[in-house]
N, C-alpha and C positions, 0 to 999 in steps of 0.2 A: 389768069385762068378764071372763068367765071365757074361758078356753080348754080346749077338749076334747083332750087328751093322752093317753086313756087305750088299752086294749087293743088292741093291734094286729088287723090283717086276719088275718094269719100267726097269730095268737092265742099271740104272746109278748108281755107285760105291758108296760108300759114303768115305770119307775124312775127316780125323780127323787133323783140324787144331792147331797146338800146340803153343799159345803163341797168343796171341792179340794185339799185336803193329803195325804198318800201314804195315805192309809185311804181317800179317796175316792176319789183316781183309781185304786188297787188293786181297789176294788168297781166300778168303774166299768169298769174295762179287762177283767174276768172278764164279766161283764154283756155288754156289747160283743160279748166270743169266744161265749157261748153263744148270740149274736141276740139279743138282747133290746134293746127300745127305751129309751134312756138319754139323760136331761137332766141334766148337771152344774151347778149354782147357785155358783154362788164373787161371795162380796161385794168381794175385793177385786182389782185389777188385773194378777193374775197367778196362776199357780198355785203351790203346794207349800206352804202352808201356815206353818207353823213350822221349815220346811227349806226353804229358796226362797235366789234367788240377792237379791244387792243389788250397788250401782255405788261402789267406791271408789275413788276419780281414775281412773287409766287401768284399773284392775281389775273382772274379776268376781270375789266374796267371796259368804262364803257367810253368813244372819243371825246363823248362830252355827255353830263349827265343831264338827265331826262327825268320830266316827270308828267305823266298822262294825267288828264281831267276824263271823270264820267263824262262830259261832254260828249267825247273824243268815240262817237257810238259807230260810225266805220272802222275803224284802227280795230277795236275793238271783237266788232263783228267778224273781219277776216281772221284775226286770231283764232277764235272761236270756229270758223269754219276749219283751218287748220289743223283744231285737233286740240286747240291747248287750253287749260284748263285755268282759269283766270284767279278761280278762287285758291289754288296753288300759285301761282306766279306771280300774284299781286296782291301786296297789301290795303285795302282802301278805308280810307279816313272819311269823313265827313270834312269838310274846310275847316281847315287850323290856319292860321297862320300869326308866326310870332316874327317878330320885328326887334333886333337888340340891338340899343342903341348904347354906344360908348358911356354917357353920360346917366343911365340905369332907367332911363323914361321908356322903356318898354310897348311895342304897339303888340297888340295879343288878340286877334278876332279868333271865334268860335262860334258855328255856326250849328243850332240845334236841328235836331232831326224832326221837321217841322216843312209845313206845304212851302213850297216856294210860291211866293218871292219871299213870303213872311219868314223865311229862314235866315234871309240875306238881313233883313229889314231891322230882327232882333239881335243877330249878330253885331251890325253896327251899332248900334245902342249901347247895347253891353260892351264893348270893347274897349279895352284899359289902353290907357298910354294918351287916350287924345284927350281934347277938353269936351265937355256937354256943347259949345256950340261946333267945334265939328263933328262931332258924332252927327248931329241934327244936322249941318250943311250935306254931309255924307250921303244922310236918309235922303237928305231934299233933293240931293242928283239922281241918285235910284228912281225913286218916287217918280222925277217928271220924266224918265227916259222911257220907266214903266205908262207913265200913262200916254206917253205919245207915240208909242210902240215901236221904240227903241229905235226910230225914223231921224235922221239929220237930215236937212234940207239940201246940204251942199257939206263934201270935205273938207275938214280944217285940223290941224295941228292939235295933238288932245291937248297938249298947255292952253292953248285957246280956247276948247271948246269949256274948260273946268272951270277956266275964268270966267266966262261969260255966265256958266254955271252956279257964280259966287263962290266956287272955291278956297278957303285962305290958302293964302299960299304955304304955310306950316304943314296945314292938310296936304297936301300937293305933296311937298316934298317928304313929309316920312311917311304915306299912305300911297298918294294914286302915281306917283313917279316910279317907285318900284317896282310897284303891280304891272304899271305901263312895259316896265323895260323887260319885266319877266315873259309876259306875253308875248310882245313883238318883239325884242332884243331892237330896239327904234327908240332911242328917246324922248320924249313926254313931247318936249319943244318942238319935235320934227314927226311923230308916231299919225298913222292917220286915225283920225275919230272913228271914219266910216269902221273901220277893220276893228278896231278897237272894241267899241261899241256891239259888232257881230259879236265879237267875244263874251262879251257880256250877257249879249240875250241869249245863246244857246246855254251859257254854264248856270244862270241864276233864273231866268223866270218862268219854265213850264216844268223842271223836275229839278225837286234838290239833290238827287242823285247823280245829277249833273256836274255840281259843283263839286263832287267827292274828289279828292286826291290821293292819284293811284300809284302805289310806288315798288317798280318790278322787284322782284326777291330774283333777278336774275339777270342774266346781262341780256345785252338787246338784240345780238346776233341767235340766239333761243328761242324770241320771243316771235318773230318771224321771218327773219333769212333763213336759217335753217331748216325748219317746217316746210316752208316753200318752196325750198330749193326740192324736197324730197318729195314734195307733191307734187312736183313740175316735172320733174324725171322720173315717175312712176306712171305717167299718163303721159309717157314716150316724148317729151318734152326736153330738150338743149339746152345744158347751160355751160357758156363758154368763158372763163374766167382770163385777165390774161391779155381780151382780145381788143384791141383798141381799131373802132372806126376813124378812119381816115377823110370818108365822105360819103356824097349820098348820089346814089341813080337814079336821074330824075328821065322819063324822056316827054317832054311836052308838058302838059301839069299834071303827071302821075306818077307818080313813085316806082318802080323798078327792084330797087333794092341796094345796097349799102357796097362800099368799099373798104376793104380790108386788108391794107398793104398790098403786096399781090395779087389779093383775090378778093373775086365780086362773087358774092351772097344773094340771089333776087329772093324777092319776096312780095306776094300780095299787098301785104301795112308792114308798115315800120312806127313803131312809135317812139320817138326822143323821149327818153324818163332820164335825162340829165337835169345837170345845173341850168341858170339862166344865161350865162357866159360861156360853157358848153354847148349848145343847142346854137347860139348865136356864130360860134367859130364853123360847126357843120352845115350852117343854112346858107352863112354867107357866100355871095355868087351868082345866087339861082334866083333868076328874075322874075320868075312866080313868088317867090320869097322875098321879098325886096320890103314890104310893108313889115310884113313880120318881121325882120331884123334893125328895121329902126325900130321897132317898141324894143326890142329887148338889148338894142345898143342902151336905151334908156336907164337900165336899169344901173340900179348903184349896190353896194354888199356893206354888213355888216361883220364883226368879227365874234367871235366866241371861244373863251380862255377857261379851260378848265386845269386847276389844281389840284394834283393828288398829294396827299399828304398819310405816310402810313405813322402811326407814334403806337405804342405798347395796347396789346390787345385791351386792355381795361380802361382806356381813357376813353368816352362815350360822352355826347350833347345831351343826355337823355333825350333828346327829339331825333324824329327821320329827317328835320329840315327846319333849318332856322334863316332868317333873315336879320343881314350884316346893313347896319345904318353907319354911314362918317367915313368908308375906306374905300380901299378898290374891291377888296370882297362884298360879294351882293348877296350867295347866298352857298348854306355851308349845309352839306348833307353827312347825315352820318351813316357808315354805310354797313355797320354791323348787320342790320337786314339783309344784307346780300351775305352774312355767312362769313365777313372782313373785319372782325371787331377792329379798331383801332384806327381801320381807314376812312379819310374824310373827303371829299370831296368839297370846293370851294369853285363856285359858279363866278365869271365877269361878263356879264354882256355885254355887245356894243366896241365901239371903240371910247378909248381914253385914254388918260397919262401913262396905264399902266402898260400901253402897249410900246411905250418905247424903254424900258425896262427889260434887260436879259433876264434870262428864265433866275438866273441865280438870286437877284437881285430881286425879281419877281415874288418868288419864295421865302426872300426875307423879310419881306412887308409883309407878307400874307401873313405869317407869321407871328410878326408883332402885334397886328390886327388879333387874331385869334387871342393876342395872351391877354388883350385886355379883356376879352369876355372869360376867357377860361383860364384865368392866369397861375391856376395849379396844375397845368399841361407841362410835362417836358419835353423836350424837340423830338420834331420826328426823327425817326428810324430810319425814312426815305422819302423821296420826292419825286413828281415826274410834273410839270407841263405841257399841256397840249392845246396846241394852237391852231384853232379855226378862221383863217383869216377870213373865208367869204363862207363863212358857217351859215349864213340866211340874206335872203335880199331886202335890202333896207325899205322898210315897209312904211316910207312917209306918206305925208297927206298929199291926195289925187291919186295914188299907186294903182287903186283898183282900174283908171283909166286907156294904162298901157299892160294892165295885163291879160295872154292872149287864152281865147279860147282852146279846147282840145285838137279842134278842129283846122286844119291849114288847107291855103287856097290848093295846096299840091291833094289831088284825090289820092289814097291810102296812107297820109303821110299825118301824125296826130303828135300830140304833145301831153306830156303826162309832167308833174311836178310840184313843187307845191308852190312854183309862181304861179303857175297858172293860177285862173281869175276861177280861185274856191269860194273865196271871200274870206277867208282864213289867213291869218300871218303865216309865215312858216314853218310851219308844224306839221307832225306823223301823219295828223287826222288830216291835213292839207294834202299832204301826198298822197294817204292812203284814197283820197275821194277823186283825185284824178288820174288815178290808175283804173278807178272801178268805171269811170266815166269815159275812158277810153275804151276798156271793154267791151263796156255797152253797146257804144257807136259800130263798133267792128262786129259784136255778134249779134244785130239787130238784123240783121239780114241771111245769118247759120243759123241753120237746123238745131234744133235744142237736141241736149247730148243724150244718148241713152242714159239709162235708168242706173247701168252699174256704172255709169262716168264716178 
């Protein structure tokens, strides 16, 4: 049975948004503000996607912990337009970051409240745990990336690029390897420079407010699934939980509208706000799509394991966030700030050993790992694991190559995601920026909304 969905009386389009993760409801919530008529599809029983809340005993937790950069000025900005109140929901740091290393050599940057880049610049100088000549080798890569404006001629592997850089390799491994994997979840060896390097210019050299680290006092389904959902369905807007697309209505190169088990949906645009293996299962077929589904057969996934660990409300890092050197723990958050005295959070990017390790076993390294920094902890209280196997798409060197625009050869038919080519690894700010860039494209040609939109 089909349903007729498509152009409104008012003759703004309607747009069938597919997927609910912050790229969709980002495209979704602009959509909305301009009038336009919007259907949200989410196959599973809640929003936010790869950022969504889950239940651990008495807690809300987040599927995997997050932490925002001032960079991050879209993610940001839609918040804010939402309604929410950043200086309530968020803590922000200036860059900290401590590095504990089994062996007590401690890596410890602090970066003072000072014009960037010279924030960056003093920070590594001053930074305990390394020696005076990497501190200086440090400077010297900032230095020449600054002066040749943060430009690589050609992609390559950031192990490569660090070395060519004169990087030691000591440096490497307890400084720019961790950073590396924290960013892109791509290790050092395979991470692309190109992306890397973006990362670098937006957070350190035109605003040191950029470099801040922002850390939610709340879960992430709060911070904008929820908002949006309630600003998408106040400006008569559909969201349908639950609803899993089957396929797409293409007739000729135009989009049509979607299928949904026994029933077709039309629609003016559809835009894909899935995953990259997602998006590729729906497209494949359709012979205007045919290019587009080799780049993104292309792609490959990385995994991302997060550790909850609850132990007696008074055992605390005294930090929001430490960095684990020598184990499978990479980084351990404390998450008394969310209001959880006693609950830890323990980050693994990437794939590794620890992935073939059951949760149980899992837990017990983790563990052991933690008592040698804090070895007057007693065990937890509880535990959960949770397991991201294609938490982000492996973001090696060339990636930016095969990844596709918003745009597809099918007319109404777009892409939203944070593969798509933001230039961005996989991150909020990633998605949030090809949601709003989907938008764009569709209401560049509607009526701008009335005044009380």
């Amino acid at each position: 049975m089909a349903t007729s969905a498509s152009t409104t009386q008012l003759g703004q389009p309607h747009t069938i948004v597919i997927g609910g993760g912050w790229a969709g409801l980002t495209a979704a919530v602009k959509l909305a503000h301009h009038g336009c008529k919007v259907t949200l599809l989410e196959s599973a029983r809640q929003l936010g996607g790869r950022a969504r809340r889950v239940a651990f005993a008495q807690n809300r937790v987040d599927n995997g912990q997050h932490l925002l950069l001032g960079a991050y000025t879209e993610t940001l900005e839609i918040m804010r337009f939402l309604g929410i109140r950043l200086d309530e929901k968020f803590l922000r740091h200036s860059l900290q970051l401590k590095l504990r290393d089994p062996k007590g050599k401690d890596v410890v940057l602090k970066a003072p409240r000072l014009p960037a880049p010279l924030h960056l610049f003093i920070a590594l100088l001053s930074c305990s745990g390394l020696s005076l000549k990497e501190r200086l080798c440090a400077i010297q890569f900032g230095f020449r990336l600054f002066m040749h404006g943060f430009i690589l001629p050609d992609d390559l592997p950031v192990q490569e690029l660090l070395l060519r850089y004169r990087q030691p390799e000591s440096l490497i491994k307890k400084f720019w390897s961790p950073l590396c994997l924290a960013i892109m979840n791509t290790p050092a060896d395979d991470a692309s420079a190109h992306v890397f390097i973006r990362v670098l210019h937006d957070s350190f050299r035109d605003d040191a407010r950029f470099s801040d680290l922002l850390f939610a006092r709340a879960d992430l389904g709060s911070l904008l699934p929820d908002p949006a959902m309630e600003y998408i369905e106040a400006r008569q807007g559909s969201i349908k939980l639950g609803q899993k697309v089957t396929g797409l209505i293409i007739e000729g190169d135009q989009i049509k509208g979607v299928q949904l088990d026994e029933q077709e949906l039309m629609a003016d645009h559809v835009i894909l706000a899935t995953t990259a293996n997602a998006c590729h299962q729906l497209i494949n077929g359709h012979r205007a799509l045919r290019l587009l589904g080799s780049q993104l057969g292309q792609f490959t996934y990385e995994p991302i394991c997060t550790i909850y660990l609850q132990y007696p409300a008074e055992v605390t890092t005294g930090e929001h966030m430490v960095g684990l050197l020598g184990g499978h723990g990479q980084w351990l958050f404390d998450r008394r700030i969310y209001k959880q005295p006693g609950l830890m959070a323990v980050v693994i990017s990437s794939a590794g050993p620890h992935m073939a390790l059951d949760n149980n076993r899992l837990i017990k390294r983790i563990q052991c790992e933690l008592a040698t920094h804090y070895p007057d902890w007693p065990a937890p209280l509880d535990t959960m694991v949770i397991r991201e196997k294609r938490a982000t798409f492996s973001c090696h060197a060339g990636i930016n190559q095969i990844r596709p625009e918003c745009k597809t050869p099918v007319q109404g038919l777009w892409l939203a995601g944070d593969y798509t080519n933001t230039g961005y690894p996989a991150t909020l700010e990633g998605a949030v920026r090809s949601g709003l860039e989907c938008a764009r494209h569709i209401t560049e040609t509607v009526p701008s909304p009335s005044k009380n939109q």
